[in-house]
HTML snippet that shows the backbone in 3Dmol.js (N, CA, C, O; Angstrom):
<script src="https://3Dmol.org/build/3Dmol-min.js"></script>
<div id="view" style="width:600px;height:400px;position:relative"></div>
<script>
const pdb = `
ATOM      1  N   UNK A   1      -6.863 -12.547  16.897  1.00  0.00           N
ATOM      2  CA  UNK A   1      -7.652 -12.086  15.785  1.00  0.00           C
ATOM      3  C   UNK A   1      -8.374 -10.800  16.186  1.00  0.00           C
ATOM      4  O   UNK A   1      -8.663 -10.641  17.372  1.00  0.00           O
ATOM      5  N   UNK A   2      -8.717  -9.775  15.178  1.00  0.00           N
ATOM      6  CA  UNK A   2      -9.541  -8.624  15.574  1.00  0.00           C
ATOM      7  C   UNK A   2     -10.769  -8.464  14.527  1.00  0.00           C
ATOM      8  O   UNK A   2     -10.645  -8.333  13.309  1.00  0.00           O
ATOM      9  N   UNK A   3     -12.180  -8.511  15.383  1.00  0.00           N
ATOM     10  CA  UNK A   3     -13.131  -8.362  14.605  1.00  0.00           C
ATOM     11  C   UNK A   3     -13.423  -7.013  14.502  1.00  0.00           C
ATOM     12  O   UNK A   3     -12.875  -6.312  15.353  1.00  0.00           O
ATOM     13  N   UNK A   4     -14.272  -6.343  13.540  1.00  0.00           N
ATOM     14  CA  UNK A   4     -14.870  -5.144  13.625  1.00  0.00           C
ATOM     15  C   UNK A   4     -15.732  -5.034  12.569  1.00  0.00           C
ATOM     16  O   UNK A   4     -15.651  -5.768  11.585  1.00  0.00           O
ATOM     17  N   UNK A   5     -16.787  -3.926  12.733  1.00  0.00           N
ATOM     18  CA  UNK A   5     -17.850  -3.868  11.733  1.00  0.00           C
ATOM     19  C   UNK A   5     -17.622  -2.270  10.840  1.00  0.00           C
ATOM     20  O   UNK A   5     -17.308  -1.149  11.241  1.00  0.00           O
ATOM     21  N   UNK A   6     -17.943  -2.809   9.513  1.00  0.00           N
ATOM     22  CA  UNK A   6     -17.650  -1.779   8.805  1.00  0.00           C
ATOM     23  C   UNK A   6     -18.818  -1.612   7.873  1.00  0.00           C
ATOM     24  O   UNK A   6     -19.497  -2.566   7.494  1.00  0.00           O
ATOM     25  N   UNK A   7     -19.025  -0.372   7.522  1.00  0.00           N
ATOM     26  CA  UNK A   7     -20.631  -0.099   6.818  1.00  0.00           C
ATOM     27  C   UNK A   7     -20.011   0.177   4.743  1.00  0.00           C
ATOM     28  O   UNK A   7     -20.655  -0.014   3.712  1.00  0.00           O
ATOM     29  N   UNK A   8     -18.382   0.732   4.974  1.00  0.00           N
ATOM     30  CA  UNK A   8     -18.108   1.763   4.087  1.00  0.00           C
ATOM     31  C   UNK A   8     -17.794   0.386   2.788  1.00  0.00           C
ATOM     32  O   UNK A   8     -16.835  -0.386   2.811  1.00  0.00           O
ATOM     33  N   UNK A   9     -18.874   0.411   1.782  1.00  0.00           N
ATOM     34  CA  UNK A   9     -18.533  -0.582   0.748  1.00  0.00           C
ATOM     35  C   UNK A   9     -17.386   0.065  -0.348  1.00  0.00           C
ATOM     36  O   UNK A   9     -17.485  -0.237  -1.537  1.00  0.00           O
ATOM     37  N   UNK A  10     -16.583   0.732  -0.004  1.00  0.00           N
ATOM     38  CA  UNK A  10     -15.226   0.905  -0.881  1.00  0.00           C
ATOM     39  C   UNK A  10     -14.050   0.299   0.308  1.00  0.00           C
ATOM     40  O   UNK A  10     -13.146  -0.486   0.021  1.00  0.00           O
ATOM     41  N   UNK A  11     -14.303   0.854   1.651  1.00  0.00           N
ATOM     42  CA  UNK A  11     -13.000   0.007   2.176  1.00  0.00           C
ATOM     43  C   UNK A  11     -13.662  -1.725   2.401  1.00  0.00           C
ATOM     44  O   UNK A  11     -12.888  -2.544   2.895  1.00  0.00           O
ATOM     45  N   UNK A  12     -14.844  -2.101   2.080  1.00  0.00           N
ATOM     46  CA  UNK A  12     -14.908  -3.836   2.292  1.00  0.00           C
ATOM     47  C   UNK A  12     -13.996  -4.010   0.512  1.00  0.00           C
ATOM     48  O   UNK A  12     -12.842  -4.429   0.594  1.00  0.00           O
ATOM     49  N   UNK A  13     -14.413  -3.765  -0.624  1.00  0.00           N
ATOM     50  CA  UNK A  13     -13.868  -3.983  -1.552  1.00  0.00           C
ATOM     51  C   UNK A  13     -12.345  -4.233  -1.484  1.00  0.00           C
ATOM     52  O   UNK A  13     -11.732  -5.041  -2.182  1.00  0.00           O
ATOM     53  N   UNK A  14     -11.623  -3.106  -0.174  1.00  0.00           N
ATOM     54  CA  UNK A  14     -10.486  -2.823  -0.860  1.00  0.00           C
ATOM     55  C   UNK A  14     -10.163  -4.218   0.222  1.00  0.00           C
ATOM     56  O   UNK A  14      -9.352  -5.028  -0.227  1.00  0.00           O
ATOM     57  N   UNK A  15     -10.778  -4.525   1.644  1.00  0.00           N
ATOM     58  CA  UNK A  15     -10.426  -5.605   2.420  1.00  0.00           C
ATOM     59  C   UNK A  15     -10.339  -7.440   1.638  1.00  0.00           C
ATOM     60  O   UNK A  15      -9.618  -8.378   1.979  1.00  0.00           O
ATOM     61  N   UNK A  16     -11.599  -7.347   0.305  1.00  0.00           N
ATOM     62  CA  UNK A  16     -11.911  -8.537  -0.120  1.00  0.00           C
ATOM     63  C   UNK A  16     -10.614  -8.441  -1.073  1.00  0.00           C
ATOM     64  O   UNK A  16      -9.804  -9.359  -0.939  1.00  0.00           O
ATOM     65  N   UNK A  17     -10.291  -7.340  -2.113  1.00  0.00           N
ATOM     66  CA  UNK A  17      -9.345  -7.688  -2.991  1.00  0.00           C
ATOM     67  C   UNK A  17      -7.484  -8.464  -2.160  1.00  0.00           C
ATOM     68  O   UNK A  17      -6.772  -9.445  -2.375  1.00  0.00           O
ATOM     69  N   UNK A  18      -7.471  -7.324  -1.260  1.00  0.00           N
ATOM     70  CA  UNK A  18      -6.966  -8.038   0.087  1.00  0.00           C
ATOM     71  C   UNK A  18      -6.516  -9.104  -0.058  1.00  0.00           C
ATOM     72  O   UNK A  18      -5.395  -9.360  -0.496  1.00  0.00           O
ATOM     73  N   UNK A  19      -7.510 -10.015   0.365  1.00  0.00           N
ATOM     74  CA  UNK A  19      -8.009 -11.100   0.681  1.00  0.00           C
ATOM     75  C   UNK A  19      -7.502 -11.704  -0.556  1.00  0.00           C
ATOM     76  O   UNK A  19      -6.331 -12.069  -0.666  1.00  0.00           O
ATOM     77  N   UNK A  20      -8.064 -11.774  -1.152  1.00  0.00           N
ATOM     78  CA  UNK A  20      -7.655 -12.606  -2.755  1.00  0.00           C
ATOM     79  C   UNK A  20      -6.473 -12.791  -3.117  1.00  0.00           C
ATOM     80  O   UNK A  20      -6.008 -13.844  -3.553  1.00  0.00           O
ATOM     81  N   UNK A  21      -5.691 -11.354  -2.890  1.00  0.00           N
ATOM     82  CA  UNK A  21      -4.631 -11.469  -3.140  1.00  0.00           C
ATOM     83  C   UNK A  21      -3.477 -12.164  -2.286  1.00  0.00           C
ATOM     84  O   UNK A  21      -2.386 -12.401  -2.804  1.00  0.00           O
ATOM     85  N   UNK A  22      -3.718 -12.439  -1.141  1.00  0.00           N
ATOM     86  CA  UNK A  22      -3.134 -12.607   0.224  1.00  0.00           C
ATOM     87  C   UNK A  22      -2.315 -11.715   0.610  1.00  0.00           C
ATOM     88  O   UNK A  22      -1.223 -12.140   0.988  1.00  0.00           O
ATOM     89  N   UNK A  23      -2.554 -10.156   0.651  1.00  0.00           N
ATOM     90  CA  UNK A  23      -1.911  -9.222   1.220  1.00  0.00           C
ATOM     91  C   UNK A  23      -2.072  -8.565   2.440  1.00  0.00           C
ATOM     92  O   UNK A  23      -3.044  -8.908   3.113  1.00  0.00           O
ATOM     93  N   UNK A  24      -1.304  -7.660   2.893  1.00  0.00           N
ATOM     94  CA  UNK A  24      -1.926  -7.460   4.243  1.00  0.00           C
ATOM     95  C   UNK A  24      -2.576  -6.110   4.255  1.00  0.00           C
ATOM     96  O   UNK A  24      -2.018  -5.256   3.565  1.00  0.00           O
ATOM     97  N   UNK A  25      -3.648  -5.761   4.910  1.00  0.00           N
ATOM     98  CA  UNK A  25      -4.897  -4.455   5.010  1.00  0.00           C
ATOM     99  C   UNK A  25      -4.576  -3.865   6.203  1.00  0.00           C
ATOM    100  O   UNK A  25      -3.986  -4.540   7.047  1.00  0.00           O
ATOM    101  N   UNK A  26      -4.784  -3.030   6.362  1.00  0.00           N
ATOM    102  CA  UNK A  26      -4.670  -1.363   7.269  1.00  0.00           C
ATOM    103  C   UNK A  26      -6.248  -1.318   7.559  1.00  0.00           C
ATOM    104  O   UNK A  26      -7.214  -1.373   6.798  1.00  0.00           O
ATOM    105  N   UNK A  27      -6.167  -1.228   8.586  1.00  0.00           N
ATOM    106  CA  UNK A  27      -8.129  -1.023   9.225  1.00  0.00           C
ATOM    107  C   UNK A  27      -7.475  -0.058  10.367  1.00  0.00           C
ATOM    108  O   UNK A  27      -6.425  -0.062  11.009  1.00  0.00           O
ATOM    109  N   UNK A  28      -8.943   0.990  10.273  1.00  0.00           N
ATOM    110  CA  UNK A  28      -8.275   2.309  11.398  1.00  0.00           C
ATOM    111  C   UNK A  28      -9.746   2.138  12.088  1.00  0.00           C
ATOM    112  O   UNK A  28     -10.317   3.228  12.044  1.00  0.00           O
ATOM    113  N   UNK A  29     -10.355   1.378  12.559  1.00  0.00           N
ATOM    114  CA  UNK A  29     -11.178   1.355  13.539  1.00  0.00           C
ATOM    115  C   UNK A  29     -11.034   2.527  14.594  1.00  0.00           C
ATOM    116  O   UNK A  29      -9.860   2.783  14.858  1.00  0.00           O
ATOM    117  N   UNK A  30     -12.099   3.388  15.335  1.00  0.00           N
ATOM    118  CA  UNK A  30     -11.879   4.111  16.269  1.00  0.00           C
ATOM    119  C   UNK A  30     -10.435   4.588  16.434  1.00  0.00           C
ATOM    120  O   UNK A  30     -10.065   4.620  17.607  1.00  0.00           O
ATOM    121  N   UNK A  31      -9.497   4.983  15.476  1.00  0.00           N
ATOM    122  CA  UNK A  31      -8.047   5.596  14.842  1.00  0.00           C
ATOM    123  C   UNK A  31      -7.351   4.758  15.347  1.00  0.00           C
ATOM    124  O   UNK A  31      -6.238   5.282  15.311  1.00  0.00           O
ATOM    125  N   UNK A  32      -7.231   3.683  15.854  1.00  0.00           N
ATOM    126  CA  UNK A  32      -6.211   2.873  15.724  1.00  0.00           C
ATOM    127  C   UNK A  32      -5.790   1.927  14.371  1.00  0.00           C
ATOM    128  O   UNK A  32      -6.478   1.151  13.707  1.00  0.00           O
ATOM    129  N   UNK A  33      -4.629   2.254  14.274  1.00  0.00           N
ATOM    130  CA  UNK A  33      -4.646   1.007  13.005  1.00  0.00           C
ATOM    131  C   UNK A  33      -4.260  -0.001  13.221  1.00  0.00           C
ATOM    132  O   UNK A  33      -3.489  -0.024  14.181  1.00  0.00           O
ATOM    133  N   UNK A  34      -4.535  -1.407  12.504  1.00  0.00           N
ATOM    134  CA  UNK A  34      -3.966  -2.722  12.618  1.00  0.00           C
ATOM    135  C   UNK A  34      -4.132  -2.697  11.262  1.00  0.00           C
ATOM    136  O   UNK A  34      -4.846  -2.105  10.453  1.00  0.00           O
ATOM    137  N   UNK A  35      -2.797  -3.953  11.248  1.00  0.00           N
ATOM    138  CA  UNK A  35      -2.454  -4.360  10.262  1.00  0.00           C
ATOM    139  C   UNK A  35      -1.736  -5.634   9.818  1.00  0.00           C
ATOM    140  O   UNK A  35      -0.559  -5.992   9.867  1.00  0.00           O
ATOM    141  N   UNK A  36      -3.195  -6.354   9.233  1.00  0.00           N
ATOM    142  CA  UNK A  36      -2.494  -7.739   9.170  1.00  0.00           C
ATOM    143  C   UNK A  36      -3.562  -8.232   7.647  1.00  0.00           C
ATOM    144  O   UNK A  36      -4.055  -7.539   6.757  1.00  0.00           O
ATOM    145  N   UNK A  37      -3.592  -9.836   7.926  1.00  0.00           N
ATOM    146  CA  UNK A  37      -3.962 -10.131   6.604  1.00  0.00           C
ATOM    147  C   UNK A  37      -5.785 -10.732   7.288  1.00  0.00           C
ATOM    148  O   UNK A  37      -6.216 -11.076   8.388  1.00  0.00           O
ATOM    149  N   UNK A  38      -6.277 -10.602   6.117  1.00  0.00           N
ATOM    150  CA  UNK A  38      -8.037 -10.929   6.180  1.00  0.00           C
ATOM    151  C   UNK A  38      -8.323 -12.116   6.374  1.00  0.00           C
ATOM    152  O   UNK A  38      -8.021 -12.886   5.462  1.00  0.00           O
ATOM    153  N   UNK A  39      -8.842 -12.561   7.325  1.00  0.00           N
ATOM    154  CA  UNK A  39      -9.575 -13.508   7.187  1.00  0.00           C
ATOM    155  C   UNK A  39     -10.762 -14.134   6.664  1.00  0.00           C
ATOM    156  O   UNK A  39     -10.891 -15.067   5.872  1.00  0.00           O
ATOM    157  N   UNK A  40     -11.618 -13.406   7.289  1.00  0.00           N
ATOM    158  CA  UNK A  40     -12.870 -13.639   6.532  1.00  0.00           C
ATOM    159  C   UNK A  40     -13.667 -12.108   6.691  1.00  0.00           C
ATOM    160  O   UNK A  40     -13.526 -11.212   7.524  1.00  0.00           O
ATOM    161  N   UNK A  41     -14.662 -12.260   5.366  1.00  0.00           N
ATOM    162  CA  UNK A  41     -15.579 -10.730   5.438  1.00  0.00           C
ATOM    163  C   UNK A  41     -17.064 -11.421   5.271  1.00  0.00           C
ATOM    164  O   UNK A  41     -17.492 -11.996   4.270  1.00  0.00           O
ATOM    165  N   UNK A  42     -17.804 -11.184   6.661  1.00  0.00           N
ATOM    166  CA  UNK A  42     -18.905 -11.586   6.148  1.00  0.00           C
ATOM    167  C   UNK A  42     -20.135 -10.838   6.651  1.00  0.00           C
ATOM    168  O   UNK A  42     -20.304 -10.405   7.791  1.00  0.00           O
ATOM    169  N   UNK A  43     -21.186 -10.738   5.335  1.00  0.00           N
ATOM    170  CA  UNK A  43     -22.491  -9.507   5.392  1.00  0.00           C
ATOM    171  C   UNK A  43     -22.907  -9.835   6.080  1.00  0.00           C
ATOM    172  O   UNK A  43     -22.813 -11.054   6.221  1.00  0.00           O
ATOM    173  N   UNK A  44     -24.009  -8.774   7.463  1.00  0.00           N
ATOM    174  CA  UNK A  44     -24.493  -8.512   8.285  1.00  0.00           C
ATOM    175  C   UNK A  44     -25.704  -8.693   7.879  1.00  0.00           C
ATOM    176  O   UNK A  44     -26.368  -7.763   8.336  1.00  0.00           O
ATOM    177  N   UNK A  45     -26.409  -9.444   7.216  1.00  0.00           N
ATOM    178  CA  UNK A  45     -28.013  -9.102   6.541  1.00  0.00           C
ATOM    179  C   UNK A  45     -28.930  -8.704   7.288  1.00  0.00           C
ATOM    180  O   UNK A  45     -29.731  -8.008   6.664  1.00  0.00           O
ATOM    181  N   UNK A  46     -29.187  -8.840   8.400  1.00  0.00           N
ATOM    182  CA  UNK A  46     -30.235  -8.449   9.240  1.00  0.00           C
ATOM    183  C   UNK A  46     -30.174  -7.097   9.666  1.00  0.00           C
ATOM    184  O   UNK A  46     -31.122  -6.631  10.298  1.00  0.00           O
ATOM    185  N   UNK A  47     -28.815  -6.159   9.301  1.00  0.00           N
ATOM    186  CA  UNK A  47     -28.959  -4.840   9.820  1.00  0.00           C
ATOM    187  C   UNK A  47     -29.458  -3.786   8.261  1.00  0.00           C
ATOM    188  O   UNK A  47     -29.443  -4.131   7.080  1.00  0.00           O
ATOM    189  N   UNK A  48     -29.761  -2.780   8.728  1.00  0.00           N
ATOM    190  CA  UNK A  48     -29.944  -1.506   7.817  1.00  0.00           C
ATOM    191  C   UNK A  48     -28.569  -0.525   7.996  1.00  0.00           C
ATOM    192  O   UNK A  48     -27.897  -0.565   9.027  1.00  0.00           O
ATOM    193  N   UNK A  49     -28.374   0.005   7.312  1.00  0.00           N
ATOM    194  CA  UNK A  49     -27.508   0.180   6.218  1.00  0.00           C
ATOM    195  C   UNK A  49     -26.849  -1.470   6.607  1.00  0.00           C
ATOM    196  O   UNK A  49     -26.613  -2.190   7.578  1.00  0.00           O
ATOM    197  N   UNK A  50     -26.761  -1.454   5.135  1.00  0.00           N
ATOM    198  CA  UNK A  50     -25.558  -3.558   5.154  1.00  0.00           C
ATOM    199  C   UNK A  50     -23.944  -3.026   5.979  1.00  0.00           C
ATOM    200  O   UNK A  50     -23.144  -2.095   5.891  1.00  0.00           O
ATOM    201  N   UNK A  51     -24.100  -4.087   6.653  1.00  0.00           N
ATOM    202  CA  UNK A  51     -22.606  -3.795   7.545  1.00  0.00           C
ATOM    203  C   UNK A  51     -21.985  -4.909   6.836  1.00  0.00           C
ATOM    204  O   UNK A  51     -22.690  -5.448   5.983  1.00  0.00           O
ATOM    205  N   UNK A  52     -20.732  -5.391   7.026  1.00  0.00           N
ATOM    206  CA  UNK A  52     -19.732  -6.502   7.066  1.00  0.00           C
ATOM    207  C   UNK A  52     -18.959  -6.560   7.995  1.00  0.00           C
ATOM    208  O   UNK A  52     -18.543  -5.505   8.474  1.00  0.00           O
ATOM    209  N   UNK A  53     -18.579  -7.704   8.474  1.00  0.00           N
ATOM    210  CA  UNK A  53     -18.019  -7.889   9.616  1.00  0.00           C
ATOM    211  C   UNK A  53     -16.811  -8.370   8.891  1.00  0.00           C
ATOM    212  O   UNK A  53     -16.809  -9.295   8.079  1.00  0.00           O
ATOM    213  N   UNK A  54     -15.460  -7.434   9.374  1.00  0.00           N
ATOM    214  CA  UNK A  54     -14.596  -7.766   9.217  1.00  0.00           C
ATOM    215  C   UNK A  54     -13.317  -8.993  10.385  1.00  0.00           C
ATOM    216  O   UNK A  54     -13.357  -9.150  11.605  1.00  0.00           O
ATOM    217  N   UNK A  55     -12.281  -9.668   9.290  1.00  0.00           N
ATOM    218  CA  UNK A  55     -11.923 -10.772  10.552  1.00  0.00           C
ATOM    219  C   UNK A  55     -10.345 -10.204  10.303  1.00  0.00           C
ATOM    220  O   UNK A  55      -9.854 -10.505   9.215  1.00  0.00           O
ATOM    221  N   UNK A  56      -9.629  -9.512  11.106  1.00  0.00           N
ATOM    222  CA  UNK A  56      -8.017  -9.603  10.715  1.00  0.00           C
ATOM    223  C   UNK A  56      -7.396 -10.412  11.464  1.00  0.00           C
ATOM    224  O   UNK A  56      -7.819 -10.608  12.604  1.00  0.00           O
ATOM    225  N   UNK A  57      -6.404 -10.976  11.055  1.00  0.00           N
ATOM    226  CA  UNK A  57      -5.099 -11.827  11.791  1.00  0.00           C
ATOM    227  C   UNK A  57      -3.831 -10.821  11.782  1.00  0.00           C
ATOM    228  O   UNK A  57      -3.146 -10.604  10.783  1.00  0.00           O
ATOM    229  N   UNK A  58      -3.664 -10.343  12.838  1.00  0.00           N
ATOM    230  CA  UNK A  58      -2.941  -9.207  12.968  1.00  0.00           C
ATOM    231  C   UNK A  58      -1.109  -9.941  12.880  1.00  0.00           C
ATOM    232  O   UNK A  58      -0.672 -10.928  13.472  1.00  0.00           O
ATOM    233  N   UNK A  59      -0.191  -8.739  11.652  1.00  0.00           N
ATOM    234  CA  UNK A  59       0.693  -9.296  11.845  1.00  0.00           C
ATOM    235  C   UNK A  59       1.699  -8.450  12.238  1.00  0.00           C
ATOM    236  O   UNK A  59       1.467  -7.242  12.193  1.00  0.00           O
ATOM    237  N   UNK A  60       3.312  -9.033  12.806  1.00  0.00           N
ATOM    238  CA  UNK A  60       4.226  -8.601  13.324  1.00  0.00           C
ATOM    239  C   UNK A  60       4.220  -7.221  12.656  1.00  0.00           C
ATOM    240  O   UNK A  60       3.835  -7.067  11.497  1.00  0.00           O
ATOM    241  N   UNK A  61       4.712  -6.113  13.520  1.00  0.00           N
ATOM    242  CA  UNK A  61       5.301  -5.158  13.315  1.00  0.00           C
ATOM    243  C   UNK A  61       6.760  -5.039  12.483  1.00  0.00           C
ATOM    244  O   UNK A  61       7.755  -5.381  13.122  1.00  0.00           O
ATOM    245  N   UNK A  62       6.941  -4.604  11.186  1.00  0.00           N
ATOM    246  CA  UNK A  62       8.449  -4.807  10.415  1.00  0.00           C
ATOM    247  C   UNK A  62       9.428  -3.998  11.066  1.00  0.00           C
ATOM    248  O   UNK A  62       9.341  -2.783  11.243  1.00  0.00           O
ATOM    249  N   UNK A  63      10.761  -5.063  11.557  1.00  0.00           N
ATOM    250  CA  UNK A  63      11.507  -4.594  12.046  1.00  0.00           C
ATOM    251  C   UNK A  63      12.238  -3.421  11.604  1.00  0.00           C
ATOM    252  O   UNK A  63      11.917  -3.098  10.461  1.00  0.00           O
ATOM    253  N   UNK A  64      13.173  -2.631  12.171  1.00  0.00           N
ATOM    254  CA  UNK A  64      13.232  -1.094  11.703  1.00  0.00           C
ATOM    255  C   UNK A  64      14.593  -1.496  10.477  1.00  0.00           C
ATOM    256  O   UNK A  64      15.444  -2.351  10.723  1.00  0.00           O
ATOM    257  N   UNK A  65      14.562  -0.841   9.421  1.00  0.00           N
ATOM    258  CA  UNK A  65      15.962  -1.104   8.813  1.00  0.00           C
ATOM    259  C   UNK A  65      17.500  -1.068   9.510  1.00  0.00           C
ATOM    260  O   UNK A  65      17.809  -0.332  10.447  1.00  0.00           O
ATOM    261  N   UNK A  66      18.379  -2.019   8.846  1.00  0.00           N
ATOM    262  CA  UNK A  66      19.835  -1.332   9.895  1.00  0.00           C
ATOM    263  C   UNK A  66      20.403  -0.671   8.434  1.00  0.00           C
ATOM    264  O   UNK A  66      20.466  -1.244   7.347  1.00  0.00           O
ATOM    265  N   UNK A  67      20.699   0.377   8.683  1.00  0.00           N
ATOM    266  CA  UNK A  67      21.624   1.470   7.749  1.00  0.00           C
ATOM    267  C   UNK A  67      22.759   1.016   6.818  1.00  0.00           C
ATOM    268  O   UNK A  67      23.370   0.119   7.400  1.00  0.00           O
ATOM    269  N   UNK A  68      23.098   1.175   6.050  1.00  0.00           N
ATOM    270  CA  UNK A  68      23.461   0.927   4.906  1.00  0.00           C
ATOM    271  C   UNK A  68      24.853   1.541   5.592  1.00  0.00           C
ATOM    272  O   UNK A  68      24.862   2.312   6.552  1.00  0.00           O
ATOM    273  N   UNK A  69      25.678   1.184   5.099  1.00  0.00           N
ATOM    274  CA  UNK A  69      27.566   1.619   4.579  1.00  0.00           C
ATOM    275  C   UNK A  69      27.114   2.118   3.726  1.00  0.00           C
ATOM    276  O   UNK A  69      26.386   1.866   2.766  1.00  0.00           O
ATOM    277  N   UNK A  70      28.059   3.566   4.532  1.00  0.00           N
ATOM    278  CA  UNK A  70      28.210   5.096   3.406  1.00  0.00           C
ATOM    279  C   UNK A  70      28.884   4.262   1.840  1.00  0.00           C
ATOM    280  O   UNK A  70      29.512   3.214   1.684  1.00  0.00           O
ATOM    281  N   UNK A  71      28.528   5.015   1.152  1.00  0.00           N
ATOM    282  CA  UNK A  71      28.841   4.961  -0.204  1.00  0.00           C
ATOM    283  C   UNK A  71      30.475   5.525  -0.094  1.00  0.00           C
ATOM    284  O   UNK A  71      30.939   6.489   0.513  1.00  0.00           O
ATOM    285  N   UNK A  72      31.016   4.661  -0.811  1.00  0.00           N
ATOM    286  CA  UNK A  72      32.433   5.157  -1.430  1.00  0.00           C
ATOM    287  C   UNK A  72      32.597   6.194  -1.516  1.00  0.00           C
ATOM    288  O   UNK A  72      31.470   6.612  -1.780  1.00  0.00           O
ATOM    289  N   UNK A  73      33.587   7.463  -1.469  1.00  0.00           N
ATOM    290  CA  UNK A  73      34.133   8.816  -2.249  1.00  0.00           C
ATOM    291  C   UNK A  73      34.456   8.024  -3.537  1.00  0.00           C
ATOM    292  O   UNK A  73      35.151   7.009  -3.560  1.00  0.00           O
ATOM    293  N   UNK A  74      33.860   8.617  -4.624  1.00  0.00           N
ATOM    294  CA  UNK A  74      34.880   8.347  -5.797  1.00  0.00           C
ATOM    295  C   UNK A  74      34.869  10.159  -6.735  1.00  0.00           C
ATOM    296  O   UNK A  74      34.000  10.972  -7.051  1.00  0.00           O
ATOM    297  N   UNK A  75      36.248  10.064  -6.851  1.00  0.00           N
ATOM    298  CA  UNK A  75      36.050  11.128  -7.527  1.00  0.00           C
ATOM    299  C   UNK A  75      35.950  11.004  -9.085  1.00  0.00           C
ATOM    300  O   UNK A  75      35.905   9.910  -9.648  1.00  0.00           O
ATOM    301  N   UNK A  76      35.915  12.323  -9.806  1.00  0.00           N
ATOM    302  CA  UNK A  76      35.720  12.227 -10.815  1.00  0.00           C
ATOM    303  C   UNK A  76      36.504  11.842 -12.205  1.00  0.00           C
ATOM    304  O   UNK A  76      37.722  11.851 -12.031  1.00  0.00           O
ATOM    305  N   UNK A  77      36.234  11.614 -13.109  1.00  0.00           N
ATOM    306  CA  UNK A  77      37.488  11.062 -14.222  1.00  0.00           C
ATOM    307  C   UNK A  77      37.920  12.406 -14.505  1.00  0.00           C
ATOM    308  O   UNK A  77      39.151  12.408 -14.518  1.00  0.00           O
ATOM    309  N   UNK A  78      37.405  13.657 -14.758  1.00  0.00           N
ATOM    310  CA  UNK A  78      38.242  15.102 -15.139  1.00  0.00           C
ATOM    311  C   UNK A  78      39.233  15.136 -14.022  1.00  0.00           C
ATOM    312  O   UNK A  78      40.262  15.601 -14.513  1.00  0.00           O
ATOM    313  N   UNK A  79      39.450  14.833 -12.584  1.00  0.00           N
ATOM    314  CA  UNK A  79      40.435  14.748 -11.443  1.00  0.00           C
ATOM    315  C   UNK A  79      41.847  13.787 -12.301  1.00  0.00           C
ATOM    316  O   UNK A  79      42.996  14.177 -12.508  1.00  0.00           O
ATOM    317  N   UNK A  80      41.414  12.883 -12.542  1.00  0.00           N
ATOM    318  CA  UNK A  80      42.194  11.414 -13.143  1.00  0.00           C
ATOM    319  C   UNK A  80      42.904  12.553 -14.580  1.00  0.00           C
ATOM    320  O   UNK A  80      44.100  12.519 -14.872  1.00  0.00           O
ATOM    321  N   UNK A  81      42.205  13.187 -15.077  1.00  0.00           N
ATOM    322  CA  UNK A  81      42.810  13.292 -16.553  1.00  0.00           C
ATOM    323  C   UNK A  81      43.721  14.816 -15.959  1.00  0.00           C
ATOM    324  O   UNK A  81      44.635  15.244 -16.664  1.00  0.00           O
ATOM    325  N   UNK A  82      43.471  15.311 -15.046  1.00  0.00           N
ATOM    326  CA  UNK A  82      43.757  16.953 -14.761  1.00  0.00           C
ATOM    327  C   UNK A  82      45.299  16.106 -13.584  1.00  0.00           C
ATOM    328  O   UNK A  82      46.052  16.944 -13.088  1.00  0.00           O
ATOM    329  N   UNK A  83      45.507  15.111 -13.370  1.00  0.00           N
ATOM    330  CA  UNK A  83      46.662  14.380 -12.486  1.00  0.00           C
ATOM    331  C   UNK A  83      47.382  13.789 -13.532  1.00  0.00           C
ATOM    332  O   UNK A  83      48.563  13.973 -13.236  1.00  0.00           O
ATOM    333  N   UNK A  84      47.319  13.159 -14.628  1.00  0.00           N
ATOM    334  CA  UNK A  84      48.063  12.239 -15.425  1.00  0.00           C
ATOM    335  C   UNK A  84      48.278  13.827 -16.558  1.00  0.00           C
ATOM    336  O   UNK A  84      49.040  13.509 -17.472  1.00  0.00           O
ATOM    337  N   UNK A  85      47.928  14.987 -16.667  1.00  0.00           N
ATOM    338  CA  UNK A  85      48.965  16.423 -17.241  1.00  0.00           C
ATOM    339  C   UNK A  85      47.894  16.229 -18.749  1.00  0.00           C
ATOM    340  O   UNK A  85      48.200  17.105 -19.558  1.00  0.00           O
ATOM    341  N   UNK A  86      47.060  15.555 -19.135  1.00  0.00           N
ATOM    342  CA  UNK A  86      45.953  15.331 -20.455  1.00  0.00           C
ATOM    343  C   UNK A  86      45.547  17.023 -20.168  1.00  0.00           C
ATOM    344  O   UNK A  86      46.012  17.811 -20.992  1.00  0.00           O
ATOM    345  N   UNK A  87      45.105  17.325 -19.574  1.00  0.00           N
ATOM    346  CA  UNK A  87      44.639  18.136 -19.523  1.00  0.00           C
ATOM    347  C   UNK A  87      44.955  19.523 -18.596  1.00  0.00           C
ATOM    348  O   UNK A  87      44.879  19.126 -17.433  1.00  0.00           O
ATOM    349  N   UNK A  88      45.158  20.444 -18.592  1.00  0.00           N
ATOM    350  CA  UNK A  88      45.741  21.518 -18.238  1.00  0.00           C
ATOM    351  C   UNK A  88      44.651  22.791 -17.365  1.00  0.00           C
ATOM    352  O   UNK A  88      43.615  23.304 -17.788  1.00  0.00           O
ATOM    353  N   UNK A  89      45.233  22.976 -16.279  1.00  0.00           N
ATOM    354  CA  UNK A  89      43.932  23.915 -15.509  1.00  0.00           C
ATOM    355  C   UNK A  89      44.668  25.462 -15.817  1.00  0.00           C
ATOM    356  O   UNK A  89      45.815  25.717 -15.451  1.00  0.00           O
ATOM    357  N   UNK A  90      44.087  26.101 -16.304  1.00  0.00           N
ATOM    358  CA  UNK A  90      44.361  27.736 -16.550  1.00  0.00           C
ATOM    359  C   UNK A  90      44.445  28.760 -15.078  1.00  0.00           C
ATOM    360  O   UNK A  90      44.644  29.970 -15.179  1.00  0.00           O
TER     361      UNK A  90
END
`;
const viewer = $3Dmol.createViewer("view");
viewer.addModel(pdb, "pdb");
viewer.setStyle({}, {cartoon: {color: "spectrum"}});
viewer.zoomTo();
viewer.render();
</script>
């Protein structure tokens, strides 16, 4: 788990909606980021400016994608109509 204290009441909002939703939050403490889902957020009352103490449960890193198979060549239907003589190239 990673605790940390945060003063900024737009990123606790965005940690509680978070929370509610059961999604996972981005916290950049001292520029590191983690990123997992909330545990608990709870007010600091005894300090000035109000802090909250944040709780994350840090989760796995998403594995990297594996690449897709190239897309087909397909050519075009004017090729199809300009081979079967429909249509005539000048």
């Amino acid at each position: 788990m990673f605790t940390f204290e945060i003063a900024d009441q737009k990123e606790v909002r965005r940690f509680r909606i978070a929370q509610f939703n059961g999604r996972a939050a981005t916290a950049r403490p001292n520029g590191t980021a983690v990123t997992g889902l909330v545990r608990s957020i709870m007010e600091n009352k005894s300090s000035n400016p109000p802090v909250w103490i944040v709780t994350l449960i840090p989760s796995e890193p998403k594995a990297a994608p594996v690449p897709m198979r190239p897309a087909p060549r397909v050519h075009s239907f004017a090729e199809d109509l300009y081979q079967a003589g429909y249509l005539r190239q000048s």
